[in-house]
C-alpha positions in Angstrom: 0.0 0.0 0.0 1.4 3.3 -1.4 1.1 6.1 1.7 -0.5 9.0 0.9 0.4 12.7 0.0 -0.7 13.9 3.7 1.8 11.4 5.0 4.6 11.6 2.5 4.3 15.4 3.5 4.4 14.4 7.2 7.3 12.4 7.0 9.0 15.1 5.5 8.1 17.7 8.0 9.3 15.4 10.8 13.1 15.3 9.1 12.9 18.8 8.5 13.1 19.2 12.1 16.0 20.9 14.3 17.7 17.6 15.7 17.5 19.2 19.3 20.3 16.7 20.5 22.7 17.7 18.1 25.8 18.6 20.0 29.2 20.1 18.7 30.7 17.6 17.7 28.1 15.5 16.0 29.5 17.8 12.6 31.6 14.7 12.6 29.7 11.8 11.2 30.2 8.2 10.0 30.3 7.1 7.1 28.8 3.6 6.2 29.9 2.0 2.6 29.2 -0.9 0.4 32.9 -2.2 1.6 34.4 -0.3 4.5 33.3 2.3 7.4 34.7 5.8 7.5 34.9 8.9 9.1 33.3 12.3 7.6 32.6 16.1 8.8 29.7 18.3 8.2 31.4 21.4 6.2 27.5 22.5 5.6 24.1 21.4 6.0 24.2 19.1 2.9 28.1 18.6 1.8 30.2 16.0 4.0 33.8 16.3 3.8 35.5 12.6 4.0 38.3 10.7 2.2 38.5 10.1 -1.4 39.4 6.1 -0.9 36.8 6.1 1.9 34.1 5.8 -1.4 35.4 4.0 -4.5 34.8 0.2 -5.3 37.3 -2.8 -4.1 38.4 -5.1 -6.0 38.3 -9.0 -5.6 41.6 -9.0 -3.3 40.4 -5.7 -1.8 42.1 -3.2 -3.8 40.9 0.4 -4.3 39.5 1.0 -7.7 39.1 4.0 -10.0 35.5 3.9 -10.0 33.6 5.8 -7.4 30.8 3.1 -5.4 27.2 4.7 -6.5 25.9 7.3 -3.8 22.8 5.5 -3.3 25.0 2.9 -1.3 26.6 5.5 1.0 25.3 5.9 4.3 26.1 9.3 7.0 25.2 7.7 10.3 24.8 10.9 13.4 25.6 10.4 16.8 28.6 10.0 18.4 28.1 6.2 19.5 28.0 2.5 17.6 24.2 3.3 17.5 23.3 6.1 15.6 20.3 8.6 16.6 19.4 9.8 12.7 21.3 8.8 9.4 20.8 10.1 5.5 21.5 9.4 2.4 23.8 10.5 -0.2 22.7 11.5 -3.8 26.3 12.5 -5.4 29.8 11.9 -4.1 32.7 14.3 -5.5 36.3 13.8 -5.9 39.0 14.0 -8.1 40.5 11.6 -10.3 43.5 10.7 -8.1 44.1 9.8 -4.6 42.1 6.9 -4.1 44.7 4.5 -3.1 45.5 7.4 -0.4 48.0 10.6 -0.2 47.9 12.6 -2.8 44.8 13.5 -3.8 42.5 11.6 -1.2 39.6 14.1 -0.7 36.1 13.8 -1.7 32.7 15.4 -0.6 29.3 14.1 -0.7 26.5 15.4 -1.5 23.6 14.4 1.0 19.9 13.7 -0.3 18.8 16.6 1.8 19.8 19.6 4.5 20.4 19.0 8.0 18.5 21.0 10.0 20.0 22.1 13.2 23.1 19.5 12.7 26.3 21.9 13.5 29.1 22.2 10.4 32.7 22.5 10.9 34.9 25.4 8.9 37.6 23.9 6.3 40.3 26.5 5.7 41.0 26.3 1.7 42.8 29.9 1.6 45.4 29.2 3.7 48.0 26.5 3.3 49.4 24.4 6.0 52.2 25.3 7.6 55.3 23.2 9.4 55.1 23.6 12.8 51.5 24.0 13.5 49.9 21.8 16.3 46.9 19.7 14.9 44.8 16.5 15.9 42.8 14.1 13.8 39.5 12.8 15.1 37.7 9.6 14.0 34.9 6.7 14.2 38.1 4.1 13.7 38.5 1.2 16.6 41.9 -0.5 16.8 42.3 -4.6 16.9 43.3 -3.7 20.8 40.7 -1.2 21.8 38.8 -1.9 24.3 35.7 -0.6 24.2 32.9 -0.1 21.4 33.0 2.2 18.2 33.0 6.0 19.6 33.9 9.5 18.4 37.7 9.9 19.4 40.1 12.8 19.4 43.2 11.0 18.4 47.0 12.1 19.4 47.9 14.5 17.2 51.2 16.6 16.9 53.7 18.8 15.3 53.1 18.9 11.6 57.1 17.7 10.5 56.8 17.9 6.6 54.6 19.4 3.3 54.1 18.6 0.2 52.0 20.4 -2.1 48.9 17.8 -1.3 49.8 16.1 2.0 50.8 16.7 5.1 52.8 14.8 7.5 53.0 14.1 11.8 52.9 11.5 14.0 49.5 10.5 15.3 47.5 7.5 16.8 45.4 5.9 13.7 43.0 3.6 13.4 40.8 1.6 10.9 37.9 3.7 10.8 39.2 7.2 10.9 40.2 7.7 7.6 38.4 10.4 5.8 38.1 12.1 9.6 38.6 16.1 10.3 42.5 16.9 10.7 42.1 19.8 13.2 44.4 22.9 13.7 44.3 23.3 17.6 44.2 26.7 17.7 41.6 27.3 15.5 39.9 24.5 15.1 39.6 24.8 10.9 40.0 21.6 9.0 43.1 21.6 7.5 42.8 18.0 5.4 41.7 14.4 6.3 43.2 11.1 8.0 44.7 9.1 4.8 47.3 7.1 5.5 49.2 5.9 8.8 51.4 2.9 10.4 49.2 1.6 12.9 50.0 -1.6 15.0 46.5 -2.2 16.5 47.4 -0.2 19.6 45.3 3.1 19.5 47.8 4.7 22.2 50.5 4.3 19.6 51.8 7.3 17.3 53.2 6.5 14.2 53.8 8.2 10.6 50.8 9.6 9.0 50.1 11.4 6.0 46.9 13.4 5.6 45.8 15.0 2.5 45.7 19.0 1.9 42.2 20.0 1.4 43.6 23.6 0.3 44.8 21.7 -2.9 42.0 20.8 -4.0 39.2 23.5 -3.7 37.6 22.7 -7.2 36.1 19.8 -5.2 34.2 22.1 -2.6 33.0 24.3 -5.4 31.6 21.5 -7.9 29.9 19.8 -4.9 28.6 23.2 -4.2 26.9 23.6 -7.3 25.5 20.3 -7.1 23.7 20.8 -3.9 22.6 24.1 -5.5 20.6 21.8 -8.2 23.4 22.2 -10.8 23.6 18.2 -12.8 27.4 16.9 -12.3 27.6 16.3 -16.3 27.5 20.0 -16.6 30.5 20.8 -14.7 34.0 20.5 -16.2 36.0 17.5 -15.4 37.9 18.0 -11.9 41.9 17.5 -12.3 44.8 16.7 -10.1 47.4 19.5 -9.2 50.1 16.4 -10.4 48.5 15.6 -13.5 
């Protein structure tokens, strides 16, 4: 039995509602894919900011692949605990045709089937570049083979960032499965500065080791095409995106 237009346009009322128990940090979100679970920040009330190899296919031996999964299988979970208190969709995933084996290039943003109403957002800083020195911190959904306790929000050890490159950058910081695609933090400002990519992790989440995160400042085209598509804008009528490498 088909409901009717009254209810269709009561259901829609209902999630148009202010999620009064929104805190903070419930900007950042997890991600739930056809193949693996990530970690993803609300940049506005309908663009998610996570990892590029966080959302294309995997091959038979578990390879990343080219080919972005269809947004229809992507899943934004809200809450800040293993059980979620609301989730939505996605409708379009951006990214650029690198990066999705991680470094270089590892950025994408999806699209979400509709605003967020009363969900906070987090700023991304894309006109100013990382610097050496600066103090920042990752955070993530990701649970080491050693953690104790059930799938949570975490502020991970962060540090010094050590080294640049043009797209990454690179510290020491505790990693686990699950926070890639998460919000890499600057402390004192608390602007995104890129996302969790790539790290040596040995299953303890106490433990620091190298980690590269990719620039989000690289790669602004991203942020303004998934703009336009949330405007109403069809992705075949924007230009192909290209890699700063390429």
């Amino acid at each position: 039995m088909r409901p009717s237009a009254d209810e269709i346009a009561a259901d829609q009322r209902l999630l148009d509602q202010p999620f009064a128990l929104a805190v903070p940090d419930d900007a950042i979100v997890r991600l739930v894919g056809p193949s693996m679970t990530c970690t993803g920040t609300l940049i506005s009330s309908d663009l998610v900011l996570t990892a590029h190899h966080c959302v294309v296919e995997r091959g038979a031996r578990g390879e990343f692949l080219t080919k972005l999964v269809e947004a229809s299988q992507v899943k934004v979970e809200l809450g800040g605990d293993d059980f979620a208190w609301g989730e939505v969709n996605a409708r379009a995933i951006v990214a650029p045709p690198c990066g999705e084996r991680g470094g270089a290039g590892d950025v994408a943003v999806i699209v979400l089937k509709r605003k967020l109403v009363g969900v906070p957002t987090k700023t991304v800083r894309l006109d100013g570049p990382p610097k050496i020195g600066e103090e920042v911190k990752p955070v993530g959904f990701g649970r080491c083979a050693l953690s104790t306790d059930a799938i949570h929000r975490r502020e991970r050890t962060g540090g010094t960032i050590r080294a640049l490159t043009s797209e990454t950058i690179h510290l020491d910081a505790s990693v686990c499965p699950g926070d890639s695609g998460g919000p890499v933090f600057l402390k004192d400002t608390q602007e995104i500065l890129g996302v969790v990519s790539l790290s040596a992790m040995d299953h303890d989440e106490r433990t620091t080791g190298a980690s590269v995160m990719a620039r989000i400042d690289a790669y602004r085209s991203v942020f303004q095409h998934a703009s336009l598509i949330a405007d109403g804008v069809e992705p075949n009528e924007l230009p192909p995106l290209e890699c700063p490498t390429k």
